[in-house]
ZAMARGU-4260 file (C-alpha; in steps of 0.2 Angstrom, whole numbers, plus 5000, padded with zeros to 4 digits):
<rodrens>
0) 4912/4920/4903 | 4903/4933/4892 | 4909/4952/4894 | 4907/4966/4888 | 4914/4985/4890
5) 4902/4995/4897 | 4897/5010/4886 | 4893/5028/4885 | 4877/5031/4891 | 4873/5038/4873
10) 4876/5020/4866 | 4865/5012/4880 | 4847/5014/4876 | 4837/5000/4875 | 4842/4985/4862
15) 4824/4985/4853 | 4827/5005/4849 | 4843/5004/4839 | 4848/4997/4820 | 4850/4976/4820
20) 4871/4980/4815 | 4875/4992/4829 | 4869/4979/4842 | 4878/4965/4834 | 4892/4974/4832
25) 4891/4978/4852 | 4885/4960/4860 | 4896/4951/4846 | 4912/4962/4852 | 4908/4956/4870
30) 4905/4937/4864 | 4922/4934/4856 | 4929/4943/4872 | 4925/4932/4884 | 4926/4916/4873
35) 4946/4922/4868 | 4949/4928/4884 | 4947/4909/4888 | 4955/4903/4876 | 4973/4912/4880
40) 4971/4912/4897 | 4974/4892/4894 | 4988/4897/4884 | 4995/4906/4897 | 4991/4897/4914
45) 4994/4880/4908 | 5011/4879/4902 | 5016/4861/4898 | 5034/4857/4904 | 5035/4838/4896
50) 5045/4841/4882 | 5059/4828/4886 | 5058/4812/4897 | 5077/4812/4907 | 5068/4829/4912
55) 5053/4823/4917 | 5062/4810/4928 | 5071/4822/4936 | 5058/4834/4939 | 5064/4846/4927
60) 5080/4850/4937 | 5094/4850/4925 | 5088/4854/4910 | 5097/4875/4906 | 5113/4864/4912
65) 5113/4845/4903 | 5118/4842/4886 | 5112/4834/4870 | 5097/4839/4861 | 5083/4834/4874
70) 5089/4847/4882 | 5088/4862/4869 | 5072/4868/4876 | 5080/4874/4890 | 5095/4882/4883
75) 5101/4880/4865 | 5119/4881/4871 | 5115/4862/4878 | 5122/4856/4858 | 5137/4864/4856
80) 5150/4851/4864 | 5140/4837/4854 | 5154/4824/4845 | 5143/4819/4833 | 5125/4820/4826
85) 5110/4816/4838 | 5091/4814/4833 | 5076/4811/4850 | 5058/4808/4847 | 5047/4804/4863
90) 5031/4811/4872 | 5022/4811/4890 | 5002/4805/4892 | 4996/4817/4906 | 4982/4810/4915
95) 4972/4821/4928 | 4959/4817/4942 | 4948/4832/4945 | 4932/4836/4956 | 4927/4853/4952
100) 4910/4857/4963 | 4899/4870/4962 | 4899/4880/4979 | 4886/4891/4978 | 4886/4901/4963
105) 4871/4913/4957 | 4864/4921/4940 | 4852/4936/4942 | 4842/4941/4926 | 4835/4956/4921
110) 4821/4962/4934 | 4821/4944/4943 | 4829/4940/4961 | 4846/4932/4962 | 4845/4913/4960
115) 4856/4898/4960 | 4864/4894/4941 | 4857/4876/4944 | 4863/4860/4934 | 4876/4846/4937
120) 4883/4854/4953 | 4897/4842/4952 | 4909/4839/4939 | 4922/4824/4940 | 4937/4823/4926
125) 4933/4837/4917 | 4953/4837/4911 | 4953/4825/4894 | 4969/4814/4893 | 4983/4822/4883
130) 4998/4817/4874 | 5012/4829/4873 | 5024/4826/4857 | 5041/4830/4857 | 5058/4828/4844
135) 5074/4834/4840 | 5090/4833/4832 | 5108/4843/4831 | 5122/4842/4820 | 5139/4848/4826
140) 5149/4858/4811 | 5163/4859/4815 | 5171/4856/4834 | 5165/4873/4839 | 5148/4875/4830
145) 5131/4863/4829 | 5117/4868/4823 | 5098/4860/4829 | 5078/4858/4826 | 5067/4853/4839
150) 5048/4850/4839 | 5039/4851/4854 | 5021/4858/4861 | 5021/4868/4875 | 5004/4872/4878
155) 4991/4862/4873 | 4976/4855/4883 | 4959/4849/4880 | 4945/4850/4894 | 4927/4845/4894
160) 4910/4851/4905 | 4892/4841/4904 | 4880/4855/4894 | 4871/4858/4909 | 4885/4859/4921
165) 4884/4875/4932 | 4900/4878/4923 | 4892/4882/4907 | 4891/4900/4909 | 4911/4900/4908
170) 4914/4884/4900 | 4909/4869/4891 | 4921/4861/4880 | 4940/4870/4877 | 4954/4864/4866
175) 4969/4873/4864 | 4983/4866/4855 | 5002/4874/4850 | 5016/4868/4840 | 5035/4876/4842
180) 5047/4874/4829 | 5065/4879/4835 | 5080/4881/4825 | 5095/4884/4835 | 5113/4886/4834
185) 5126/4884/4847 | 5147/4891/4849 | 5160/4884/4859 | 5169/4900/4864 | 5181/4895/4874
190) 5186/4876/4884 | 5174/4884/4898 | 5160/4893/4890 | 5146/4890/4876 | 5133/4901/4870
195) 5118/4894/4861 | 5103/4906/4850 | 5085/4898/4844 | 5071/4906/4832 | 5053/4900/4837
200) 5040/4900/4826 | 5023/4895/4836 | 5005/4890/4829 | 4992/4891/4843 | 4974/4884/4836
205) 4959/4885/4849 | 4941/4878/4849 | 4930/4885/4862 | 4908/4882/4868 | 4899/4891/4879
210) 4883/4893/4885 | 4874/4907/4883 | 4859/4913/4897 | 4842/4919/4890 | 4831/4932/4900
215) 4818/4919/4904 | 4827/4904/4917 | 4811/4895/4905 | 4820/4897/4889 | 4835/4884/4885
220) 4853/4892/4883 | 4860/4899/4868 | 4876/4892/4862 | 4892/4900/4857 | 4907/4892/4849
225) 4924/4900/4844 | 4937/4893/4832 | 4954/4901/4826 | 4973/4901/4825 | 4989/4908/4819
230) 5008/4907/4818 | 5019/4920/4826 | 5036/4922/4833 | 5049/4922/4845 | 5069/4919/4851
235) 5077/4911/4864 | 5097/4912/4873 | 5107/4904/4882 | 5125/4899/4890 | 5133/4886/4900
240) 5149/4889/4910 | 5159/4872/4913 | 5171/4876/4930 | 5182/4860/4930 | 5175/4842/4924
245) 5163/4840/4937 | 5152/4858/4939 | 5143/4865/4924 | 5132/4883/4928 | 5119/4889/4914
250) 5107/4904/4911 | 5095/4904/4898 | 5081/4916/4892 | 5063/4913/4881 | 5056/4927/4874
255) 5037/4932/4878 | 5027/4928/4861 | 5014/4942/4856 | 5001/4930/4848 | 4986/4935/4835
260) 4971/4923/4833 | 4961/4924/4820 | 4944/4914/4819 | 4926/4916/4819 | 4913/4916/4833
265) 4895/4910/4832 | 4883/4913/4844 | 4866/4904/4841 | 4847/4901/4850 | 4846/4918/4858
270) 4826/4925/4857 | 4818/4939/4862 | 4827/4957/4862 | 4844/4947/4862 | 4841/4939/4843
275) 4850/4952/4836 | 4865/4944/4845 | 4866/4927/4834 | 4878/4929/4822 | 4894/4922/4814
280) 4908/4935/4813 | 4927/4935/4809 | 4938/4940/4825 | 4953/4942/4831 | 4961/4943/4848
285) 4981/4947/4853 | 4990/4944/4868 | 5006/4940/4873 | 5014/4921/4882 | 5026/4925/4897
290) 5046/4925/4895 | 5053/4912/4904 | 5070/4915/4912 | 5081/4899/4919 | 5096/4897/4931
295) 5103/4878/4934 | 5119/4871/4938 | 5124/4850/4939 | 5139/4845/4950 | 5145/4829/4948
300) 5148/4824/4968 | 5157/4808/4961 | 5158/4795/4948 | 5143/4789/4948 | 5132/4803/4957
305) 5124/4821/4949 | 5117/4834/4960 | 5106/4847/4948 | 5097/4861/4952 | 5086/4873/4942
310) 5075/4892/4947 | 5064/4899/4933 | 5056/4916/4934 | 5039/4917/4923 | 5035/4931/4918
315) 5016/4928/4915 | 5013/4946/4920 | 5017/4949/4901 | 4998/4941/4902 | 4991/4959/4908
320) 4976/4960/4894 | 4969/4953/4879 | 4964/4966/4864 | 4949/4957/4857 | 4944/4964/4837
325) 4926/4959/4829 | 4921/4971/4813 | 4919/4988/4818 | 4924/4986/4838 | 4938/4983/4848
330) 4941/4978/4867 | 4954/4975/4880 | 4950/4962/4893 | 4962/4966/4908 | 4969/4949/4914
335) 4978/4946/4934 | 4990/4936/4931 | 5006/4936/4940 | 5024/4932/4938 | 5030/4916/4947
340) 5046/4907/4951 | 5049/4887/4950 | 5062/4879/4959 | 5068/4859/4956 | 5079/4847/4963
345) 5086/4829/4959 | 5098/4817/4957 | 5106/4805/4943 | 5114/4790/4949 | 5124/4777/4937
350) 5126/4761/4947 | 5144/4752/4944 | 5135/4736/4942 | 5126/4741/4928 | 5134/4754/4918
355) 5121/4753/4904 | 5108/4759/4918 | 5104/4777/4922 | 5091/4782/4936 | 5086/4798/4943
360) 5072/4806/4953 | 5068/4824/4957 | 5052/4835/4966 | 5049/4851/4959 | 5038/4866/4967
365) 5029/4877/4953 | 5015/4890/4961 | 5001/4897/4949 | 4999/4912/4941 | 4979/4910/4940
370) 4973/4922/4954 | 4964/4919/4968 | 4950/4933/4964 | 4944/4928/4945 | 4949/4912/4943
375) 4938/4901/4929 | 4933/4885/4927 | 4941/4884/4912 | 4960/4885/4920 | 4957/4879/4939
380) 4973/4879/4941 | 4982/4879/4959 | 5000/4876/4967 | 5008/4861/4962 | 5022/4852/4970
385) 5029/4838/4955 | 5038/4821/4960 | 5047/4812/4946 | 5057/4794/4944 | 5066/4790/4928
390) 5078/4776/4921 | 5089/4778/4903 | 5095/4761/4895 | 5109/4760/4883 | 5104/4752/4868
395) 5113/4745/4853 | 5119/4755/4839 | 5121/4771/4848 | 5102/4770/4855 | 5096/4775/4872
400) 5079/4772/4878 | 5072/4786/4893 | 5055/4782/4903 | 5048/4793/4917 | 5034/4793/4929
405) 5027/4810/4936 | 5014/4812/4952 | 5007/4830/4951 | 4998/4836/4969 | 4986/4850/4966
410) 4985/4863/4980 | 4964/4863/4982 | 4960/4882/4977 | 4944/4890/4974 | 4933/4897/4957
415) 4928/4915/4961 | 4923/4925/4945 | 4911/4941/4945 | 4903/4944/4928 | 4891/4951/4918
420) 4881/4940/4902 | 4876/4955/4889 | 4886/4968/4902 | 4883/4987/4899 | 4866/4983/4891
425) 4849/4983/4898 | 4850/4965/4896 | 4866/4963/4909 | 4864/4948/4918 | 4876/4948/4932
430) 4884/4930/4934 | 4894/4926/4953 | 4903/4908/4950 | 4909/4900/4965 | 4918/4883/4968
435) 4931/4870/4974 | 4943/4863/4966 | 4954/4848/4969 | 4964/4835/4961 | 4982/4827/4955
440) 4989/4821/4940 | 4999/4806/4934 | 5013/4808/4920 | 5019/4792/4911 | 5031/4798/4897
445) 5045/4788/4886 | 5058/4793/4873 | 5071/4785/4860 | 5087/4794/4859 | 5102/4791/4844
450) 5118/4798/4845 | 5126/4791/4829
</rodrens>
């Protein structure tokens, strides 16, 4: 959604009276706003948690506590008590059924009565298939020290409106994807207690479309499209307490990640007193990703039989605004997002008969942090309650092959978003989105372990 700060009212006379570069400084400043306000509002809302398949089988219940590289995402102290080297590659195909409906949404030009934004009024699917990659391997030093790399993409999603949706206003098309490289060490300090420390270094790329309204509903909508990226950096930390052979406990922490995109923004097929507005600019937009703080713990109730549990606080209230940059202007975009707080639960079973065999099962309960008053078509995100199944099988040469399945049940929630198109102008165009919003997902995921 296009927005823009509203201005003295010096600066607001009428665009037709004032020089070609001050208004394309002022509607391009509000352009790239709302098209990167988008853009890390997926970064932030859509975290994806599928970077290992025994997790995913379990629904993500003891990871801060397990060990082995698959697990170092979590908590980097989960390599320290390796006995020798280990290397995982694997990744998870999320698949999402959507119906996201139009509910009564308006647009009200310049000196014309409110009217319905019109289009498709229904959009089915609209989330693209994904595939979310993840590797990893550790070495153990010494008996007291191993060192690890992992790979993994934590936020990355791709979604896709028809061009005359009555989304269009907010979004089109959206693709957001994110790399992490970690390096990690780990310490055995004592027989009880390990300590684990990770370097991230994080490229986000985005690619954004948008429509665009002109002041006649007679004239066909203007286009905009952002592109951009950049690395930037973080840390995480993490312990595990081992009570005995049968209880571990583990705390971890992820640091927030202040990110910079750098890109360019072109807006094109405006007429009339808002031509001035087409352009293609350099921009730059900065925000921070939440911190992630983890507490889990794995009792083994018997030879055969693990109980795991795991709580996670996110702190995506680090997503409180978005300073958006295009030459000679700068912008903050206050953001509602709010810290939230998972909690997991599951089991991991070995069956006497078939010691090579592993299967587990979990459910996981993870609310939103979109709010209720704002929410955009581009993240219709809602509550989530996640069910997982999962086998392991041994394999020759020190190879174990880990499948999952995932079902994801969507709370239904609703789109409400008040903005303005060309806001603080004479143009302003006041735009009310309203919708529904329902769906589910299915995760089928798969990874090939070697401990050599």
């Amino acid at each position: 959604m296009v927005c823009f700060r509203r201005l003295p009212r010096s600066a607001r006379e009428p665009a037709m009276r004032r020089p070609k570069a001050g208004r394309r400084v002022r509607l391009g400043a509000g352009v790239l706003a709302g098209a990167l306000t988008a853009a890390s509002a997926h970064a932030a809302g859509f975290y994806l948690q599928e970077q290992s398949a025994r997790g995913a089988g379990r629904a993500y219940s003891g990871e801060a506590a397990d060990a082995g590289i698959q697990s170092a995402w979590w908590n980097p102290a989960a390599i320290a008590r390796l006995q020798g080297p280990e290397a995982y590659v694997g990744g998870e195909a999320i698949l999402v059924a959507a119906d996201v409906d139009d509910a009564g949404s308006t647009i009200q030009r310049p000196g014309q009565p409110s009217a319905a934004v019109g289009g498709q009024l229904g959009q089915s699917n609209p989330l693209q298939p994904g595939l979310a990659p993840s590797a990893g391997a550790a070495y153990p030093l010494s008996e007291r020290v191993a060192i690890g790399v992992s790979v993994t993409a934590p936020f990355d999603f791709t979604n896709k409106y028809g061009a005359a949706s009555w989304t269009r206003y907010d979004a089109v098309k959206s693709r957001v994807a994110d790399a992490n490289l970690g390096v990690l060490a780990a310490l055995r300090v004592t027989g009880s207690l390990d300590v684990g420390v990770g370097l991230d270094a994080q490229y986000a790329s985005a690619t954004l479309t948008q429509a665009l309204p002109n002041l006649s509903p007679q004239l066909p909508d203007a286009q905009q499209r952002l592109s951009g990226g950049g690395w930037d950096f973080g840390w995480n930390a993490g312990a595990q307490y081992h009570a005995g052979e049968r209880l571990t406990l583990a705390a971890s922490y992820r640091s927030k990640i202040s990110h910079t995109l750098r890109g360019d923004v072109s807006v094109t097929g405006l007429v009339g007193p808002l031509a001035a507005a087409n352009m293609t600019a350099p921009g730059t937009a900065r925000f921070n990703t939440p911190w992630i703080a983890t507490l889990g713990a794995r009792l083994r109730t018997s030879d055969r039989l693990w109980v795991n549990m795991q709580v996670q606080r996110i702190g995506w209230g680090e997503f409180a605004a978005i300073a958006v940059s295009v030459p000679g202007a700068t912008q903050e975009i206050p953001q509602d997002y709010r810290d939230t707080t998972s909690v997991a639960a599951g089991l991991d079973y070995q069956p006497a008969s078939t010691p090579d065999w592993a299967f587990r099962a979990g459910v996981q309960y993870d609310p939103t942090p979109t709010p209720d008053g704002g929410r955009s078509t581009r993240v219709p995100d809602g509550d989530r309650w996640l069910f997982g199944v999962g086998a392991s099988h041994r394999l020759a040469g020190g190879m174990t092959l880990d499948a999952n399945a995932n079902y994801i049940a969507f709370a239904d929630t609703r789109v409400r978003r008040d903005e303005a198109a060309f806001g603080g102008t004479p143009a302003a165009t006041p735009i009310s989105l309203r919708g529904t919003v329902s769906g589910h997902a299915v995760v089928l995921g798969a990874g090939l372990s070697w401990r050599f």
